[in-house]
Structures are given as structure tokens and as C-alpha cells.
N, C-alpha and C positions, 0 to 999 in steps of 0.2 A: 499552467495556462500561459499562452502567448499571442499578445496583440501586436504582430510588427506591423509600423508603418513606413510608406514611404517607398517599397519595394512592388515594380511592377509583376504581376500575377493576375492568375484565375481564380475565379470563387469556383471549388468542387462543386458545388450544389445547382447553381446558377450558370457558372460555364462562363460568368460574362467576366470581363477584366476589371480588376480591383483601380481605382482611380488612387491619387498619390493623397495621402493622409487622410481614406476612405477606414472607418474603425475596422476591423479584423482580426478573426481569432485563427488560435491552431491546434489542431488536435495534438496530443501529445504523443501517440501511439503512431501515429501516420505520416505525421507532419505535413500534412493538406490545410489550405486556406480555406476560410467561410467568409462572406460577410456577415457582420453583429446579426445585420437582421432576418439571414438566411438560418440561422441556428434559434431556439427556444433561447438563448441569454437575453436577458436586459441587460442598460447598461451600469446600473444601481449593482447586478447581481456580479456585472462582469468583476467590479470596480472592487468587490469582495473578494471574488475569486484571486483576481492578480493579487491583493495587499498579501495576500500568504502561499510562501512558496512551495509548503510539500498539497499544496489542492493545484491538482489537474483538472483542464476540459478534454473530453474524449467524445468523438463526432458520433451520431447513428450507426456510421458501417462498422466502428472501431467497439461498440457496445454489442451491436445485432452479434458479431462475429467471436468476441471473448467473452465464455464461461462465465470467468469470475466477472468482468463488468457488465454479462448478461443481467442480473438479478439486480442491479440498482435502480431504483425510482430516481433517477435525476432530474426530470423534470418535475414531479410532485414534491423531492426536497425543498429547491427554491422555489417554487410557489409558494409552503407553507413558510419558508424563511421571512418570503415578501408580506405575505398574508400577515403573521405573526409583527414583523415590523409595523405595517402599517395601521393594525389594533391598537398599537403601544405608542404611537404619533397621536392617533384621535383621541386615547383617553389624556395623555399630557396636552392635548390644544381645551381639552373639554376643562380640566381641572385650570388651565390657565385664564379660561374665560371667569370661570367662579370667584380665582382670586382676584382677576381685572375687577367686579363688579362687587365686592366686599373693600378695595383699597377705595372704588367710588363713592360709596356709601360712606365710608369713615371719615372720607376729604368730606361729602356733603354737611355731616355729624358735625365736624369740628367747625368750617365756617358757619355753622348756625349757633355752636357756641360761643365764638367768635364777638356774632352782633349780638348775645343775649350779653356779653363780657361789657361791649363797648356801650349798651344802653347801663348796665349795671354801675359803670363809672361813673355816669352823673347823677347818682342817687346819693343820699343822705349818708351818713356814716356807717350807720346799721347795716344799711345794704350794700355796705365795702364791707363787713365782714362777712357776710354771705357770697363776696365775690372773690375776696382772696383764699375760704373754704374750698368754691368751688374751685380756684387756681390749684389748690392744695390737691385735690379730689382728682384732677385728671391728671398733676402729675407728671407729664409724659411730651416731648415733643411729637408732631406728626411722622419723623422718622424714625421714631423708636417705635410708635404703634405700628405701620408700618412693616417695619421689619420685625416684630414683634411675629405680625399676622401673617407675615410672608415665611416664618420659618412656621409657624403652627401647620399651615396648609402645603409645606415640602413635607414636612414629618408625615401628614395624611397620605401625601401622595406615594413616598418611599415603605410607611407601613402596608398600604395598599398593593403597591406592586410587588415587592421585598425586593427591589433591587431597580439601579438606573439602566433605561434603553442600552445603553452602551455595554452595559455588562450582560444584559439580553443576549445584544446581539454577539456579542464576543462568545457568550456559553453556546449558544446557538451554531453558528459558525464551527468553535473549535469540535463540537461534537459529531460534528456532519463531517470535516477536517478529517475526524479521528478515525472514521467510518470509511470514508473514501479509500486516504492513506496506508489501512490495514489491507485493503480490497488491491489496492497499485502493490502494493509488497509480495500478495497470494501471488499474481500475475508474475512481476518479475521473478518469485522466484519458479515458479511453475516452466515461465520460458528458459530460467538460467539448466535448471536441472533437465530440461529437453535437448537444450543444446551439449550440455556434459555425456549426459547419454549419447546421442547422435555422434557425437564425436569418437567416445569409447568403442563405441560397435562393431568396427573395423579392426580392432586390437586384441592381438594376444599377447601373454604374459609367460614367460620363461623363465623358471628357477632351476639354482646351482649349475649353471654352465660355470664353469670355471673363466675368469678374468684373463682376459688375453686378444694379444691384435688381429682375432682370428673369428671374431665373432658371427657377421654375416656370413662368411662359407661356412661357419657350424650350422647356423641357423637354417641355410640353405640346406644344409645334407640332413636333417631331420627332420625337417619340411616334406623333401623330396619323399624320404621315406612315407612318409603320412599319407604325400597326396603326389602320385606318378606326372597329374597334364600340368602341376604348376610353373611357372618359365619368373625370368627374372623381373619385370615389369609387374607383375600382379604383388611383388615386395617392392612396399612405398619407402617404408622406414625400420632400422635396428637400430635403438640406442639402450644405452644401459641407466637404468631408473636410481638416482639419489648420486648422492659423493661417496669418492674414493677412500674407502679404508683399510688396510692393516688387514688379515685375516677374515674381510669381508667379502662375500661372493652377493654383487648386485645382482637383481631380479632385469631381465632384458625385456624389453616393449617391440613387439613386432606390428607393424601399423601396415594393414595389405588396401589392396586398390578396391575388392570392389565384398560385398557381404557373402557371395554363395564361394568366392574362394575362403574363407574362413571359416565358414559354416560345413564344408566340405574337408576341411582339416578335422573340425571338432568330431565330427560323424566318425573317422577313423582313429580316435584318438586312442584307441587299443595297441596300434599298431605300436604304440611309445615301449610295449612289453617285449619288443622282438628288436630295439635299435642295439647297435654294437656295447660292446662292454662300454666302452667311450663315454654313453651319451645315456646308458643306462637310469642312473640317479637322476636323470634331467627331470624336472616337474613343467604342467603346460595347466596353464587357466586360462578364463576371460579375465578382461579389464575391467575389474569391480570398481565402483564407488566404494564409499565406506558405510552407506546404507546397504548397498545391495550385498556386502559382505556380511554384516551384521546378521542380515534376513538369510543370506543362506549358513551360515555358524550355525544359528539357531535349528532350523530344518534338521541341520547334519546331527547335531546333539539331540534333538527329536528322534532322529532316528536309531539313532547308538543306545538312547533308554526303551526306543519300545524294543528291538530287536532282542537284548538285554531280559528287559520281560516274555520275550516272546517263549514256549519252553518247546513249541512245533520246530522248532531248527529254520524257521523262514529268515530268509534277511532282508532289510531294510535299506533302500540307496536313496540318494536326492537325485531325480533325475526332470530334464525339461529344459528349454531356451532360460535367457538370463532374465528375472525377472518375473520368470512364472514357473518357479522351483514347485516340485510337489515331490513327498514321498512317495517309493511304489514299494511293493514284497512280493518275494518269486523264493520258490525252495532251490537251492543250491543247485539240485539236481536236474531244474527244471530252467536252466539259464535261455 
């Protein structure tokens, strides 16, 4: 949540200009202005939201449009936050009036023992032992009853509730917190992993080229071979993936310009069984994650036991774009 003040803007909603230490929120998705009162927040609710930093606000367009904060009741949370507080206010005023009008009582109590004390002291002797009795009997100053009757009816009140407003609203809050927080995590990482895809898609991957200053015009003459119309501008980038070691052959990252020149690579990727002795051993992938590597290992070991079991002589490949692997079966003879 963010309420900046003091900086001239729009309210999204309203369209009209924020005035200078006019209250105002901001989505945390969008980074668009509101005013307090253009949004469902109070300012009780807002005042919660800011004191803890992993709770975001996220506007109508920024919920209507994402999945995951599609499915939150956020307006029905704080109301019942509000609702729920404001239960737990009425019954602590109601049990404070009880005990206002039992301390009244006990002040009336005492000054009528008081005058029955101070008529007692001009009586006979007899009836000073009857008055130091009763002195004996109560015992007690008015601040000790008191505070006596003032913890009895906290005890009432904290067995009654099991707990103080404040811890209420702390349990109340961090769980709503906890809900939210889980929900902004789904999302980032949903977006991080879109964006790591999106970026990969463009990339292929070359293994055992042998180490040398000679890498892009390898890369280039095996290319060529695969795909005849591609020119030098549709290869963005050649680097070699990890540090340099000793008797280590890196794997090369070819990163092209645009999806159907690499999609148009993979389509001919046969053609890898006819390049010169040279370039023979080369190996060629996509640019896997390490889920998506995961998910196709498994596939490929799926395949190799049923194939295994199979006793027809059919074989079993992983074939499909990245990402929507499927196995298929074809008799040898029937390629």
C-alpha cells in the first residue's frame, strides 16, 4: 500500500486532479492514483493496511484482470474486519458501563456506612464495640474494593472474550496478511516464470562444439545447413554458457530475432545427420528451464520403459513444441 502525498496527479477513477495533501492510494500492480474516497477503503482500514508492509492494495482493473487476485473477496474481508471490530468496541463500552455503575454503588455503600460510623461514635461504649466490629468487618479501603471489583470484572471480561481487542485484531489482520501475501507470491511468481519463458523461446542450445575463436561462423555453417533463407541479422546472439575449464566443452546459446526462424530450424533438425564430419557429434536443443527439463527426462524415460515393454517392435519418441511434450508410437517401418 501507498498513500503519497503532496505530489500533483490524477485520480484514475475520477480523472479530476489530486489537490496537495489530498489522502491518496496506489495500486501496487499499476501504480495508478485514487482518491481514499474513490476506492471501497476507509480510513481506519487504510491505517491498517499501511502499519504492515508485505499487505498490498490492488485497484478494480488490477483484480478484474489477474487470475490469481481475481478470486479475492476484498471488499467483504474489511468489512467483516470492520464489522468484527466494531462488535468487540460495543461489548467492552457495554461491560464498562456495568462496572462504572457497581464502583457507584459501592461509593453510595460506603458513604452510608460512613454516617451510620459517625452516628455510632456518640454512643455509649457498647456501641463502640459494635463500631470498631463493624470497622473490623469492612476491613478494606475504598481503593482496595475498588480495585478489588475492577480486576474481578477484567477477569469477566478477558474470560468472556479469551483475548484483548488488540490481539483480535492483530490475529485478524495477520491472517487476512497471510492470505493476501500467499495470493501476491502465486502472481509474482506466475509473471517471473512468463517472463523466463518468453525470453527462452527465441534460444537454442548447442552441445560439443569444440572451444575456439571460431564459434559464430561454426554456428553460422550449421545453421545454414538446417535452414538455406537464413541471413546474418536473424542471429541476435552466440555466447558460450558457464566458465572456462580444462578439458570442458561449454554448451553455446544461440539467441535468433524473431520465433518462425527457429521454429523453422527445429522442423529440419534431421538435416543435423548429413552435416560434415566436423560438426557430426554436434548436439542441438531448446532452451529448457529446469522444470521443463525435468518434465521432458521423465516423458523420454516413459518412453524407453514402455517401448521396452512393448514386444510389437513399435517405437516410442517424445515428440511436440516445448512444453506440450507428448509421447507418439510408429513401427519402424512405417516412419
Amino acid at each position: 500500500m501507498s498513500a503519497a502525498k503532496g505530489e500533483k496527479c490524477t485520480c484514475r477513477k475520477c480523472l479530476k486532479e489530486l489537490k496537495v495533501n489530498k489522502k491518496r492510494v496506489c495500486c501496487y500492480r499499476c501504480n495508478s492514483i485514487f482518491h481514499l474516497e474513490c476506492t471501497l477503503l476507509t480510513e481506519p482500514i487504510c491505517e491498517i493496511v499501511e502499519a504492515y508492509n508485505n499487505l498490498k492494495w490492488f485497484c478494480d482493473d488490477c483484480v478484474e484482470s489477474s487470475t490469481e487476485l481475481k478470486g479475492f473477496e476484498f471488499k467483504k474481508m474489511f468489512n467483516d474486519l470492520e464489522a468484527g471490530s466494531a462488535q468487540i468496541l460495543s461489548k467492552l463500552d457495554k461491560f464498562n458501563d456495568e462496572l462504572q455503575q457497581e464502583m457507584n454503588n459501592i461509593k453510595a455503600s460506603l458513604m452510608l456506612n460512613e454516617r451510620t460510623l459517625f452516628r455510632l461514635d456518640n454512643s455509649e461504649s457498647s456501641v463502640r464495640n459494635e463500631i470498631t466490629n463493624l470497622k473490623n468487618e469492612m476491613g478494606n479501603t475504598f481503593a482496595d474494593i475498588v480495585k478489588r471489583e475492577v480486576k474481578t470484572n477484567v477477569n469477566v471480561v478477558n474470560n468472556e472474550m479469551g483475548t484483548t481487542f488488540a490481539d483480535i485484531v492483530r490475529r485478524e489482520v495477520k491472517d487476512r496478511v497471510d492470505v493476501i501475501n500467499d495470493g501476491v507470491k502465486a502472481v509474482h511468481k506466475t509473471l517471473n516464470d512468463a517472463t523466463i519463458l518468453k525470453e527462452r523461446e527465441l534460444n537454442l542450445v548447442f552441445f560439443r562444439l569444440d572451444e575456439g575463436n571460431s564459434d559464430r561462423s561454426n554456428i553460422k555453417k550449421i545453421l545454414k545447413h538446417l535452414l538455406d533463407e537464413i541471413s546474418e541479422k536473424d542471429i541476435v546472439k552466440v555466447m558460450r554458457l558457464g566458465k572456462k575449464k580444462d578439458g570442458a566443452v561449454r554448451p553455446i546459446l544461440v539467441k535468433f530475432d524473431n520465433l518462425n526462424v527457429k521454429n523453422n530450424i527445429m522442423r529440419n533438425v534431421s538435416r543435423m545427420r548429413s552435416l560434415s564430419e566436423e560438426f557430426k557429434h554436434i548436439g542441438l536443443s531448446h532452451d529448457l528451464t529446469i522444470d521443463q527439463r525435468k518434465e521432458h527426462r521423465a516423458l523420454v524415460d516413459k518412453a524407453k520403459v514402455d517401448e521396452a515393454a512393448d514386444k510389437s517392435g513399435f517405437l516410442y519418441r517424445v515428440v511436440g513444441p516445448v512444453g506440450r511434450w507428448r509421447i507418439v508410437t510408429f513401427h519402424p517401418e512405417i516412419k
